[in-house]
N, C-alpha and C positions, 0 to 999 in steps of 0.2 A: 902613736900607738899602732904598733902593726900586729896583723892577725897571726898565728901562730899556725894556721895550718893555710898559709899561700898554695904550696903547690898541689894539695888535694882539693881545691877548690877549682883552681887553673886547672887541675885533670879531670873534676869532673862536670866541668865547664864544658870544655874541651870536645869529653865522651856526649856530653847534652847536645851541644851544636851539631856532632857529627851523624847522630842519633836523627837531630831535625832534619837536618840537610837529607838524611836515606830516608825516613820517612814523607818527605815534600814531595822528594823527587819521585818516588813510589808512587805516592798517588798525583800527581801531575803525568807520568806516565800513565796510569792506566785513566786517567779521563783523559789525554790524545788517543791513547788507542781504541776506547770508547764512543769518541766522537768520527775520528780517522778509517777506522777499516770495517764500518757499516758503510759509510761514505762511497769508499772505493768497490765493497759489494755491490752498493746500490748499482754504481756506474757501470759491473761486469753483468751484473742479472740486466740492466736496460738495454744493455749491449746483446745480449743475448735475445731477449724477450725480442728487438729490434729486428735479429737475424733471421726469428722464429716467423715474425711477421712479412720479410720479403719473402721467406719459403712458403709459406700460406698463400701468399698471392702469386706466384710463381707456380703453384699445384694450380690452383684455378685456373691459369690463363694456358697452360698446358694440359688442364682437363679438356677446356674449351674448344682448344685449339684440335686436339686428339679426338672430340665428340665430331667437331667439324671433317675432318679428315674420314673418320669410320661413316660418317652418313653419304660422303664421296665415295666411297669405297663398296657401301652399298646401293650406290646409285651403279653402281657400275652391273648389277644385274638386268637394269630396266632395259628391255626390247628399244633399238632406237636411237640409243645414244654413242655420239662420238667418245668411243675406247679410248683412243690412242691421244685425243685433248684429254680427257680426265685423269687417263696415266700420268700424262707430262704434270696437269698440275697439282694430283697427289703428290709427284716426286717432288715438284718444286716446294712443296706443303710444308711436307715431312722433312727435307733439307732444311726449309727455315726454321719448323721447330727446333731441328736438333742445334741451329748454330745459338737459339736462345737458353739453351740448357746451360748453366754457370758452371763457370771450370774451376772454380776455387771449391766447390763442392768433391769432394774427392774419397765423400766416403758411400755407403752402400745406394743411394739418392740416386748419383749420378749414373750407375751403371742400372738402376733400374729405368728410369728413364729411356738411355740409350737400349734396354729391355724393350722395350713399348715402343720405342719405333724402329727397331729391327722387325719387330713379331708383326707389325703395321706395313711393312715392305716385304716380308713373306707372304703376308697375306694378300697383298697386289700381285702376288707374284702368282700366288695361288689362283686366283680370279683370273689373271691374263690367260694363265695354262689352259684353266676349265672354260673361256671361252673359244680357245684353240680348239679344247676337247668337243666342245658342241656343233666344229665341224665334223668334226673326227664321226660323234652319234650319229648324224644325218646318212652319212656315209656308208657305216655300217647298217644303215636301215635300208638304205640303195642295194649295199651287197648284198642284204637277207631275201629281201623279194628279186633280183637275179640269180641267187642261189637258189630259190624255191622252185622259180621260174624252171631254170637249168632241170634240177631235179626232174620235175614233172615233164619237161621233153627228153630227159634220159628213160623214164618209166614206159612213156610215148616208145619210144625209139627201141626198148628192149618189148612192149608186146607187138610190135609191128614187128620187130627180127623172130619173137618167136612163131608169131603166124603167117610170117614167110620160111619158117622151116617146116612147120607143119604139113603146109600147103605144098611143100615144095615132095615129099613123102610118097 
């Protein structure tokens, strides 16, 4: 005894299986992608979070380094001391910072940095100048009292001319 409706059975047999199969596979998809691309989040935020923490310490040791250098730089006011050692090893300072500055950095970071110690070697530069200039002041304080000096034997030298004309009358 055979059933009388075979092939509507076999189709929707058929339609049932294929039904399972896209619903399995539906949610079998969406629990890998569930489990899968938090995974791989987690791994670009550590990755980051990671990057965040060499730049963190990389500020500090470049704060440190640049505190060191600025209190060099204000040593260079004190009455006494050798200029032209402290120059040489500001410069050599400041070149070290700069070759510790990471070159894979390529965005606004790196040019501020190189910011900070450009303005740190103007600023030596500025210091050398105005110790230059503090010859220069002394100088001008020489010429002021020879010029005064001058003055006062030209005053000298014009009342003695005029009371040698007087006189002369």
């Amino acid at each position: 005894m055979k059933p009388k409706n075979v092939k509507e059975r076999r189709s929707s047999f058929i339609k049932f299986l294929l039904l399972f199969i896209l619903t399995t596979t539906t949610i079998m998809v969406a629990v890998f992608f569930n489990f899968r691309v938090p995974q791989k989040e987690n791994a670009l935020l550590k990755e980051r979070a990671k990057n965040m923490e060499r730049e963190m310490q990389f500020q500090k040791t470049f704060a440190s380094e640049i505190d060191g250098i600025k209190s060099m730089i204000d040593s260079l006011d004190i009455p006494g001391q050798n200029v032209s050692f402290i120059n040489n090893l500001i410069g050599s300072k400041l070149a070290d910072v700069q070759t510790t500055i990471p070159r894979e950095d390529s965005t606004y970071r790196y040019n501020m940095y190189l910011g900070v110690i450009e303005t740190l070697v103007d600023l030596q530069k500025a210091k050398k100048e105005l110790h230059g200039l503090a010859d220069a002041k002394s100088k001008i304080e020489e010429y002021k009292v020879a010029l005064e000096s001058t003055r006062n034997e030209l005053e000298q030298t014009k009342r003695d001319r005029d009371i040698l004309r007087l006189s002369q009358k």
